[in-house]
N, C-alpha and C positions, 0 to 999 in steps of 0.2 A: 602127754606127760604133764603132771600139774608142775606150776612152778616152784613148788617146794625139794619135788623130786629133783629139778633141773638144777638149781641149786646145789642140790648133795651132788648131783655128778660133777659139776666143773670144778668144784673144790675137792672131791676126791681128783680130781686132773691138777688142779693146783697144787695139790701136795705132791703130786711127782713132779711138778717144774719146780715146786723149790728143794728135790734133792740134787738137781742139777748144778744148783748153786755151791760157791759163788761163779756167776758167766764170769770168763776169762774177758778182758778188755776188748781185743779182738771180737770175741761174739756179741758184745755189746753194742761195740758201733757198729756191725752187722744189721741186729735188729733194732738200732734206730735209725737206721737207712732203710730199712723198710718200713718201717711206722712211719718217720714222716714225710714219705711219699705217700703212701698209703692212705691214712689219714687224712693227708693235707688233699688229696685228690676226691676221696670222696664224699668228705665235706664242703668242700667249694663245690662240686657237682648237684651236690644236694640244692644249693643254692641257684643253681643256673649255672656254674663256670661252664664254658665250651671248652676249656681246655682236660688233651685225654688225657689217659693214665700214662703213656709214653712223654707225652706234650710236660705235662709236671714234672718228672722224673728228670727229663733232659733241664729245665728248670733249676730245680732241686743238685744234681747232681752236678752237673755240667757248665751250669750259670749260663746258659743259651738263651737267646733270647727267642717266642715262636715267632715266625711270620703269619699278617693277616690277623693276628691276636689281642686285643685289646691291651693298653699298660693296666688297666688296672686289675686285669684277671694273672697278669705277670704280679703286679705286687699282691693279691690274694694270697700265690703260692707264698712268695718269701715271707708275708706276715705270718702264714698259718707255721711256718717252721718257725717260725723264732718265738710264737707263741707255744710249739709245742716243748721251747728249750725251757720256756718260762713255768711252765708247768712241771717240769724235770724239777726244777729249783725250788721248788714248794713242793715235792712228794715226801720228804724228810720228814715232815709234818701231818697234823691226825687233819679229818674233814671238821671239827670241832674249832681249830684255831686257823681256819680260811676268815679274811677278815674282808669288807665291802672292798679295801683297796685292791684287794687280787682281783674279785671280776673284774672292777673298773680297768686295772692293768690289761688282762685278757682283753677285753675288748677294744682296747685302747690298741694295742698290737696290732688285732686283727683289721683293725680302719683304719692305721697311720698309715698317711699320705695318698688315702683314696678319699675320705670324708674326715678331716682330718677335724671340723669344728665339732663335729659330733662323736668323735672317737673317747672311749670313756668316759663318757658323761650321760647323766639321763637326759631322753628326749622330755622335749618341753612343748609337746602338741603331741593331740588325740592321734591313735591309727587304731585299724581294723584288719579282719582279713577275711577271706572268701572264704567258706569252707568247701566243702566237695561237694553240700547240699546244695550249693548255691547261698546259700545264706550268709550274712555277713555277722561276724563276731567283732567284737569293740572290746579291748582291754583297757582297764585301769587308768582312770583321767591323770595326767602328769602329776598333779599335787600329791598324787597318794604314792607316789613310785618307791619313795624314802621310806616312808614307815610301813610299806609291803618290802621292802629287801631288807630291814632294820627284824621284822618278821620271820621272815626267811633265814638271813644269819641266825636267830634265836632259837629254831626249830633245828637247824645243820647243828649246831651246838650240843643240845641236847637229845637228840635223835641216837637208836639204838638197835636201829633196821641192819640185817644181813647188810654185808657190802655193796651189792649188787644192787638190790632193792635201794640202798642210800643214794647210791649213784644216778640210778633211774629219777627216782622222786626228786632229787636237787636238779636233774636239766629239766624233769615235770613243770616242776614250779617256778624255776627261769624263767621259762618261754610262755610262762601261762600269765606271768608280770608283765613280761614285755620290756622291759625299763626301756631299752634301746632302741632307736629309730631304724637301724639295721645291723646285722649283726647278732641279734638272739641266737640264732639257731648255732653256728658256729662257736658264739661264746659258751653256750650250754652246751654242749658236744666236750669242748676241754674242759668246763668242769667237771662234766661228770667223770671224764677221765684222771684228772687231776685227783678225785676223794677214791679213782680205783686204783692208782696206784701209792698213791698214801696207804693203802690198804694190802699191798705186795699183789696187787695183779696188774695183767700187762693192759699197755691199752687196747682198746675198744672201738673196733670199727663200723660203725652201720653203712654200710654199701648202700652206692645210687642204686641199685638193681633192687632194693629193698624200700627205697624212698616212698612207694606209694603206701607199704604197707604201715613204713615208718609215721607216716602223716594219719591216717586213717587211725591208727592207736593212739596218737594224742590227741586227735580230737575226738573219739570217744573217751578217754579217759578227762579231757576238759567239758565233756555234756554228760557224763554220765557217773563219773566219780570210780568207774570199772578201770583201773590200771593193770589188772594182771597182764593182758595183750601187751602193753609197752614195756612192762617189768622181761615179759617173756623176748620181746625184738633185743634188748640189750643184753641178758642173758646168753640170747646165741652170739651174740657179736664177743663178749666177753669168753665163750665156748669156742670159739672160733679162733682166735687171737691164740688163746696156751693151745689149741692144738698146735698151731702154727710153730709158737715157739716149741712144744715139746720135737717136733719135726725137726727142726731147722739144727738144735741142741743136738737130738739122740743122733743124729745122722753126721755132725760138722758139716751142716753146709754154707757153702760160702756164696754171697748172692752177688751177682754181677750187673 
């Protein structure tokens, strides 16, 4: 299915989650008790977290602490919620007036009191990364990070891509910066969720079960300038997600 087609489907699905509307408060906290487990689990995984989808949950839920578990994969979970609340608080707003302070924020979130000197702030020395060829890719010398996100903001601003597609292209371009010493991946992951529910869709989960294929599409889309493939991995996460809710709505269910 080309991605134009996949598109018209999830929005014809999105037009039936919003005659569901408005969720009753109750359904609400519902499904953000399961987005930011959800969420929060399979984005720290992506990264390496060891901790499971139970292990976060009881996290999350419970305030349990795991045994055998590292602290900082414990503060992971709690930053990635409280980053997901922060992003709640900016969905009022278009992807047009996200300003450099929200990523910084985001980020800042998601590394408070794990790297706490590097949290929101651009890194100030070179990195690289392996790619699957073996080969080593090298982003963006430090000097240039400000006027490639000064860039960035300018093009989010004026940009006039499907939702979906906007979303995709703003974590593209993130991660393809670098600003951050660590922590890209996860910051791009909320934003792009952030400019898809600015936009009345729910969030967007790329599952670790997907992470190879996840990685494999941005680095072809960062050697080859071919995005359709990573257009299309967020597309199903975004198909994924309103099924979810249309399920969990059409039926009342209550998740335990």
């Amino acid at each position: 299915m080309s991605i134009a087609r996949m598109l018209k489907s999830i929005d014809i699905k999105k037009s039936k989650l919003e005659t569901l509307r408005p969720i009753s408060k109750e359904q609400t906290q519902n499904l953000k008790q399961l987005y930011d487990v959800d969420f929060t689990y399979n984005s720290n995984a992506i990264e390496g977290s060891t901790l499971s989808f139970s292990e976060t949950k009881l996290i999350l839920n419970e305030g349990l602490t795991i045994g055998g578990k590292k602290l900082s994969e414990h503060l992971e979970v709690i930053n990635h919620q409280e980053a997901i609340g922060f992003i709640e608080s900016l969905s009022h707003l278009k992807p047009k007036d996200i300003k450099l302070k929200d990523i910084l924020d985001i980020h800042y979130l998601i590394l408070n009191k794990i790297s706490s000197q590097d949290a929101g702030v651009f890194r100030s020395r070179g990195v690289g990364v392996q790619k699957s060829n073996g080969e080593i890719h090298e982003f963006i010398e430090p000097l240039k990070i400000d006027e490639a996100m000064q860039e960035f903001l300018e093009w989010l601003k004026n940009s006039d891509e499907h939702p979906i597609v906007l979303s995709a292209l703003a974590h593209l371009k993130l991660v393809s910066i670098h600003p951050f010493i660590d922590g890209n991946g996860r910051t791009a992951r909320l934003l792009m969720n952030l400019i898809l529910l600015q936009q009345g869709y729910p969030i967007a989960v790329i599952e670790m079960k997907n992470r190879a294929k996840y990685i494999q599409t941005i680095e072809k889309a960062q050697q080859s300038s071919q995005t359709e493939d990573f257009y299309r991995v967020v597309a199903e996460a975004v198909g994924r997600s309103i099924d979810k809710h249309l399920k969990i709505l059409t039926k009342d269910i209550t998740l335990i």
